[in-house]
Structure formats: C-alpha cells, structure tokens
C-alpha positions in Angstrom: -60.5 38.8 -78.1 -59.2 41.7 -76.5 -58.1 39.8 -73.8 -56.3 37.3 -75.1 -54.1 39.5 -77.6 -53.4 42.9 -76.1 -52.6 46.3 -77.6 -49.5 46.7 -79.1 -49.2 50.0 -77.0 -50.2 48.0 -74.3 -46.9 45.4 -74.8 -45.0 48.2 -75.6 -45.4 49.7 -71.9 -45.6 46.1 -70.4 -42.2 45.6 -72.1 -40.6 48.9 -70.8 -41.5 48.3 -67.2 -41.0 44.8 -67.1 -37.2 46.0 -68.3 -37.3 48.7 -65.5 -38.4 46.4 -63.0 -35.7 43.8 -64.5 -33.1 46.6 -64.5 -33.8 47.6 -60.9 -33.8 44.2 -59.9 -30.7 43.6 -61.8 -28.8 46.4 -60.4 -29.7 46.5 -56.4 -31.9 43.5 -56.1 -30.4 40.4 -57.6 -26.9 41.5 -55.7 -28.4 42.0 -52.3 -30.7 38.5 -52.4 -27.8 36.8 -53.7 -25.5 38.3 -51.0 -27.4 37.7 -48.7 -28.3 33.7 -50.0 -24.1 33.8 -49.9 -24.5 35.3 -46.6 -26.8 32.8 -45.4 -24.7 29.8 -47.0 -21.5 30.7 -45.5 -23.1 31.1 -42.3 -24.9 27.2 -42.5 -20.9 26.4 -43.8 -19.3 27.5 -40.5 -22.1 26.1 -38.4 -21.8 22.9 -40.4 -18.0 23.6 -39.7 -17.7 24.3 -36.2 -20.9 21.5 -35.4 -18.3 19.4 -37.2 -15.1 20.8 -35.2 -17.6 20.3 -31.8 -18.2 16.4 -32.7 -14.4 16.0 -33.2 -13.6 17.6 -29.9 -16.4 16.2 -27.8 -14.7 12.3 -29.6 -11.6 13.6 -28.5 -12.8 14.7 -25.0 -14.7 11.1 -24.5 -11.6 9.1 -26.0 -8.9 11.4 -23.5 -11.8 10.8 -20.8 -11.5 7.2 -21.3 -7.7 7.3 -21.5 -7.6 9.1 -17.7 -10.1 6.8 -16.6 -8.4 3.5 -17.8 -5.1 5.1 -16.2 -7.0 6.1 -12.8 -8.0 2.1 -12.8 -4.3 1.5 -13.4 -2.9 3.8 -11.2 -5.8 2.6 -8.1 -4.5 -1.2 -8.8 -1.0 0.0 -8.5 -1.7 1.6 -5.3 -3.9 -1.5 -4.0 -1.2 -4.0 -4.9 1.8 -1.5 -3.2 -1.0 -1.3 0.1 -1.1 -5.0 -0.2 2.9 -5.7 -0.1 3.5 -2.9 2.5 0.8 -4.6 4.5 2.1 -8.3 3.6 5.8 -6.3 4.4 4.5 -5.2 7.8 2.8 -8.4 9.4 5.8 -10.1 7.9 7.8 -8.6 10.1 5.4 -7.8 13.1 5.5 -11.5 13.1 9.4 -12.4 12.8 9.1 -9.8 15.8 6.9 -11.5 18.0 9.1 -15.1 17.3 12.2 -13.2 18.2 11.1 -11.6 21.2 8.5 -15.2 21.9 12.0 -17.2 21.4 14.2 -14.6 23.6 11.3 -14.6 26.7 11.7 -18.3 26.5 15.3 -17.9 26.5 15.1 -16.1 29.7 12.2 -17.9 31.1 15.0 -20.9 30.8 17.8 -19.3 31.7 15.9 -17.8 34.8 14.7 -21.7 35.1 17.9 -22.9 35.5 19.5 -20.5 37.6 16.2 -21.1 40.3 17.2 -24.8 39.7 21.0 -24.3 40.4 20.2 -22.1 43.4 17.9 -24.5 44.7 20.6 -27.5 44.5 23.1 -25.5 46.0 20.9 -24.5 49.2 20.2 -28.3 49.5 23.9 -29.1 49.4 24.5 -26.6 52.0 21.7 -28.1 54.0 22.9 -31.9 53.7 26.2 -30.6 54.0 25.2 -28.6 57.3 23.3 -31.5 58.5 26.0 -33.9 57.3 28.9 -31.6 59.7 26.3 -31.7 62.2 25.4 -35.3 62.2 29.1 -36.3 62.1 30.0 -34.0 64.3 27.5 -35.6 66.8 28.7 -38.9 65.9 32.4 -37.7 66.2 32.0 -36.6 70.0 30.3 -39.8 71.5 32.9 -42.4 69.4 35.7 -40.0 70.0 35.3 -39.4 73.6 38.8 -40.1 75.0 41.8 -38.6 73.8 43.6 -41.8 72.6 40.4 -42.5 70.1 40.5 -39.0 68.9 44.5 -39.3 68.3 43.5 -42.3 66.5 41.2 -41.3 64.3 43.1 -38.1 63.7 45.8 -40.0 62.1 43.4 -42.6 60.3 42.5 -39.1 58.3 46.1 -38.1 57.6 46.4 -41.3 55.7 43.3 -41.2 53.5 44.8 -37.3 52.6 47.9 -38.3 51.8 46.7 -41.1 49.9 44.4 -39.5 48.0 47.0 -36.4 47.4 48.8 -39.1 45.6 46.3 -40.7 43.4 45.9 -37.2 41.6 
C-alpha cells in the first residue's frame, strides 16, 4: 500500500519542490513563455495586418489597373475616330482638289478649243477673202478692159457707198 499512499515526509518534500519548481516557473518561466506567446501573437497580428493591407493594395492596384486600361481603350478610340476625320478631312479635300483643277483643265482645254476654232475661221476668211480679191480681181480685168467700162463701173461703186453711208 506503500505505493498508493506515500510518506508523509515523502509529500512534505514533493510539496516543497513542486513549490520551488512552481516558484521558479512563476518568476522567470511563466513571463518569458508568455512573452514570447505575446511575441508570437503580435507577430501573426501584423502578418494578418499587413497580408490584409497587401490584399487591399493589390484590389486597389487591379481596380487602378482596370481604370488605365478602360481609359487607354478610350483614349485609342479617341485617337482612331480623330485619324478617321483627318483622313475623311484629307480625301475630302484631295478631292474638291482634283474637281477644281479637273473643272479649270477643262476650262482651258475650252478656252484653248475655241481660240484654235476662232483662229481657224479667221485663216479661212483670209483665204476666201484672198481668193475672193483674186477671183474678182480676175473677173474685174477681162469685163473692165476698156477705160469707158472701168469709168463705169467705178461710179456704179460710188453709188452703192454712198447709199449704204446713208442707210446707217
């Protein structure tokens, strides 16, 4: 039965160590496990913290990244419209160009036309009229051989001048 009930001297030696031990423990153990338990906890709190803090600014990144991306599709349709009116602008007026200078080439091509035309009339008056001088002129010297019939015809002219001075 010894072992289940021990010795009073026994307990009383049991008792005082235990109470060392527990004193020890009480006085540089307990403190230094719990400080570092505190230690560990406030370490696990600012990793929890700054994990936390991390998450926020990587949301923040992504949402800000999203932001510059929508504005970058903004800002590229922008600029593809704006190419798309300049280049609208441009063959706009590259073609009000080429009618103006198609409508003054014409112009000239006309006006050129015209002038050959004009020119060309004129030499054939001056031909007919030529051959006309020529052919009366031929005419003139076999009627009008003698002096009387050229005296005569000479003064038939007068008249007509002097009547057609009249009439205007």
């Amino acid at each position: 039965m010894d072992l289940l009930i021990p010795s009073t001297g026994l307990l009383f030696w049991m008792c005082i160590t235990f109470f060392a031990v527990l004193f020890i423990l009480w006085k540089w153990g307990f403190p230094a496990i719990t400080g570092m338990v505190r230690d560990r906890k406030a370490f696990i709190d600012e990793s929890l913290q700054k994990a936390h803090e991390a998450n926020e600014k990587l949301a923040n990144i992504q949402q800000e990244g999203e932001t510059i991306l929508q504005e970058a599709r903004g800002e590229q349709a922008r600029i593809l419209k704006e190419a798309a009116e300049t280049r609208e602008a441009i063959v706009g007026k590259a073609q009000e160009k080429a009618k103006a200078e198609g409508a003054r080439l014409i112009s000239e091509a006309k006006a050129e036309a015209d002038s050959e035309r004009k020119n060309a009339i004129s030499d054939i008056k001056e031909q007919v009229a030529t051959l006309s001088v020529q052919i009366a002129e031929k005419v003139l010297r076999q009627k009008l051989s003698t002096d009387k019939a050229q005296m005569d015809f000479i003064a038939r002219l007068l008249d007509e001048v002097a009547v057609d001075n009249k009439k205007k």
